[in-house]
Each structure stands twice: as structure tokens, then as C-alpha cells.
TIMAR-248914 format. One line per 10 residues: number of its first residue (from 0); their letters; for each residue x, y, z negated of N, C-alpha, C. Coordinates in steps of 0.05 Angstrom, whole numbers, always signed. Each point is the difference from the previous one (the first is absolute). Example, Ala and Ser with C-alpha at 12.3 -4.5 7.8 and 13.67 -1.06 7.14 Angstrom:
BEGIN
0	AS	+264/-114/-156/-18/+24/+0/+18/+24/+0  -7/+21/+14/+16/+24/-1/-15/+22/-14 .
REM end
This chain:
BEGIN
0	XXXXXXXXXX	+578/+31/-812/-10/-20/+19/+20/-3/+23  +5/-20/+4/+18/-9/+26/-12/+0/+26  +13/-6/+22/-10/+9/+17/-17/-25/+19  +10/-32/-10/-17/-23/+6/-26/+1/-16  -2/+27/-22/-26/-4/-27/-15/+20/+15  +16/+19/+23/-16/+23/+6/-16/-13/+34  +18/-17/+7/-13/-12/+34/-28/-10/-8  +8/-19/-23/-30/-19/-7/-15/+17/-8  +0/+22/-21/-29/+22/-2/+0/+0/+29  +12/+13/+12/-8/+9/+22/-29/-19/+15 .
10	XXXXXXXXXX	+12/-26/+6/-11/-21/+7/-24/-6/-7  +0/+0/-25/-20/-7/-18/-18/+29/+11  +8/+24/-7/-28/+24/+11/-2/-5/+23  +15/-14/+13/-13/+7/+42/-19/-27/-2  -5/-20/-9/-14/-23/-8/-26/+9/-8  +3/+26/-23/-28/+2/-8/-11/+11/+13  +19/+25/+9/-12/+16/+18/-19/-17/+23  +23/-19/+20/-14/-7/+23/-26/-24/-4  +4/-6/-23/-28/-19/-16/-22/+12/-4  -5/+32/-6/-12/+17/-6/-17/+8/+16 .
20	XXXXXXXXXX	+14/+14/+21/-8/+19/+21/-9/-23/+27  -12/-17/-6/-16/-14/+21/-22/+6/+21  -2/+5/+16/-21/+15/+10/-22/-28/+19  -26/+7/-13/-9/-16/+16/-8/+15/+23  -4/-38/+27/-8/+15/+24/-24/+20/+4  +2/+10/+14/-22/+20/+18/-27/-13/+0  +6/-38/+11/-25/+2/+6/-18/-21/-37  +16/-2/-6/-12/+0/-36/+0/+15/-17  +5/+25/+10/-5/+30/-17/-30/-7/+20  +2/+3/+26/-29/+8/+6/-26/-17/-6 .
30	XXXXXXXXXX	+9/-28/-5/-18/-17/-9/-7/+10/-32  +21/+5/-18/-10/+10/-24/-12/+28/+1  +5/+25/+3/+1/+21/+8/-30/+10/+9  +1/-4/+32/-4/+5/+21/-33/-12/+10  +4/-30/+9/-17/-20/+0/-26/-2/-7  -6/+20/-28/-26/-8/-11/-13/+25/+19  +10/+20/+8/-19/+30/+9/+1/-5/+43  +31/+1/+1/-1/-11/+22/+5/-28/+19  -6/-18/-17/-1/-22/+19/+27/-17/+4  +6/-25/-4/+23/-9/+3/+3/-2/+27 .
40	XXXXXXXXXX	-12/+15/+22/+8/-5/+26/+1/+29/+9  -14/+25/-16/-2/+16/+5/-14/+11/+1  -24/-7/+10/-26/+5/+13/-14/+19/-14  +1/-5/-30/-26/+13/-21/-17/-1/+5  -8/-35/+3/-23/-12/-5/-1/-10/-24  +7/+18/-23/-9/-14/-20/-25/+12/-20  -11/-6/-21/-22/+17/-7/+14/+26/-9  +21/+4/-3/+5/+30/-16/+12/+11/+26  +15/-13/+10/+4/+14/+30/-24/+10/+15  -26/-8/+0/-20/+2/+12/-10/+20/-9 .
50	XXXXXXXXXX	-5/+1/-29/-5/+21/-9/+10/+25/-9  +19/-2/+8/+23/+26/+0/-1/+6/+33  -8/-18/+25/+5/+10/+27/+33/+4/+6  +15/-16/-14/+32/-3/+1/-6/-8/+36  +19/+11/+8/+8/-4/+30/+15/-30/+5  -2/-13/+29/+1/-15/+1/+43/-2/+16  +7/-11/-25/+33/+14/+14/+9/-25/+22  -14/-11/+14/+8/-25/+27/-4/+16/+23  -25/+25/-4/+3/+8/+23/+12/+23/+12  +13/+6/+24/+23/+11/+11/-4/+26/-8 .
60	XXXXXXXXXX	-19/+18/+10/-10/+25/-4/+2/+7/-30  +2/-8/-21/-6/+0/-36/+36/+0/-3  +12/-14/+17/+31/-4/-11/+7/+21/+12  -2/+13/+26/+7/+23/+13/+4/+24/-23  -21/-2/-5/-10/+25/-13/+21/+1/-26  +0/-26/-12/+11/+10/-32/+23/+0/+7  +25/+17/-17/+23/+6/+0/+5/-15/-22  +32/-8/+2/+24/-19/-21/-1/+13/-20  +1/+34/-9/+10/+16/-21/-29/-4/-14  -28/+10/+14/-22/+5/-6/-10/-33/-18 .
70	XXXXXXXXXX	+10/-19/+19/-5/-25/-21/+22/-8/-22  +17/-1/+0/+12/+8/-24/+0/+6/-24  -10/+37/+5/-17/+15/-16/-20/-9/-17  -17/-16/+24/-32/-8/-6/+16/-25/-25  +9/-18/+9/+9/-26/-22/+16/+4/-27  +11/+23/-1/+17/+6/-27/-14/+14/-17  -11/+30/+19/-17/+15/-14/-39/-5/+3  -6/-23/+15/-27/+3/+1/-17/+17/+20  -22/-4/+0/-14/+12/+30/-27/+28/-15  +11/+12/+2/-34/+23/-10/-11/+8/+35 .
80	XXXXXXXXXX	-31/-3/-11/-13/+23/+28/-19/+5/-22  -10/+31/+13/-18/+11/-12/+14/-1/-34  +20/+1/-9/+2/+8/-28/-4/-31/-10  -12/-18/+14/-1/-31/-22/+19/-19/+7  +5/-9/-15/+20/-29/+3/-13/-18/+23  +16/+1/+19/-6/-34/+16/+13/-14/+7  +27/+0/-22/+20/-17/+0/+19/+2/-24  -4/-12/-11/+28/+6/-28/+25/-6/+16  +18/+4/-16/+30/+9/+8/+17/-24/-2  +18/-7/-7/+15/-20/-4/+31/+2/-5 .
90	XXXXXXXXXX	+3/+23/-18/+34/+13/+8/+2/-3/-24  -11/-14/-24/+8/-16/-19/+13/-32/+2  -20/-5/+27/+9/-31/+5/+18/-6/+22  -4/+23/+20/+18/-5/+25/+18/+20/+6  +26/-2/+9/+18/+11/-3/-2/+12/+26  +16/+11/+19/-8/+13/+17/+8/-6/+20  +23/-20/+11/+7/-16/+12/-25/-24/-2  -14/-8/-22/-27/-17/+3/-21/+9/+22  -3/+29/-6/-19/+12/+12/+3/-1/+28  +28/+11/+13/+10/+1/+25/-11/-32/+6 .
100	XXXXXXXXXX	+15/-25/-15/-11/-17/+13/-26/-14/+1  -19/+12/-16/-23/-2/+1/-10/+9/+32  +10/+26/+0/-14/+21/+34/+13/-22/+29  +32/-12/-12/+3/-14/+16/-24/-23/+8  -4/-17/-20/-27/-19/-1/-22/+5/+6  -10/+24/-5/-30/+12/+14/+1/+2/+32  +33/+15/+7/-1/-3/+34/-4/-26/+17  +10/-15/-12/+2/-29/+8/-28/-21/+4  -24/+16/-21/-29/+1/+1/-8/+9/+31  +14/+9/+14/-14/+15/+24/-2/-26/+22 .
110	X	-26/-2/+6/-4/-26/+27/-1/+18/+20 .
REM end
């Protein structure tokens, strides 16, 4: 193979590659994701938010509290208390730079 036959592979893999690895935004991971438990505004006014008692992440005191690593955690690997699920994970679907900018998008929730 010559070396104009070796630039174009080249070309051709950085194409698929960067065709591939698309990441959607933060805030349409959270609309798909996110949205149905806590609220597309945040709030967890929704019926499964309500009935799970999901916290309301707009207000100041709730964002204080949670940490960047601890949400993270919670979005790749999922949320247990008491031993049960109250949050599946998402580190099949979101990469971890997703996640980061997910925590970015939740802060941005804070009125």
C-alpha cells in the first residue's frame, strides 16, 4: 500500500470514527433519560417523581448538598437506598463525559 492509499484509510477511519461517536446534548439526554421521574424543569412534579418523593433539583439547598462525583455515580451506575433500585444506571447509554454534562445541566436547574 502506498502512502496516498494509506492517508485516505486514514481519512476514511477518522470520518467513521467522528460520524460515530456523536454525543447528544445534555439537555436531550435529560428529556429522554431524565424527564419522565424528574421533571423537564426539574421539579419532580411528575407522577413517578411524586411517588418516589425525588427531590426537587431548582431548589438551592438540594443542589448544595449533592456533589459532581456523587451524581455521576448516581447516572452511570444508578441510585440504591435501602438495598432497592431508585434509579437505573445509564453507563450502557452514557458515556461519562455525558454524565458530567448531564450534572452540568441539573446545576443550571437551580433558580
Amino acid at each position: 500500500m502506498n502512502s496516498t492509499s494509506k492517508i485516505a484509510l486514514v481519512g476514511v477511519a477518522l470520518a467513521f470514527v467522528a460520524g460515530t461517536s456523536h454525543a447528544a446534548p445534555a439537555s436531550e439526554n435529560w428529556e429522554n433519560s431524565c424527564a419522565a421521574c424528574h421533571g423537564e424543569d426539574g421539579k419532580a412534579q411528575t407522577k413517578q417523581g411524586k411517588k418516589l418523593k425525588i427531590r426537587d433539583y431548582t431548589e438551592a439547598a438540594v443542589q448544595a448538598e449533592m456533589k459532581d462525583d456523587e451524581m455521576i455515580k448516581a447516572i452511570l451506575d444508578g441510585y440504591l437506598e435501602n438495598g432497592k433500585e431508585r434509579m437505573k444506571g445509564f453507563r450502557d447509554e452514557y458515556s461519562e463525559q455525558e454524565a458530567k454534562d448531564l450534572v452540568a445541566f441539573i446545576r443550571q436547574l437551580k433558580t
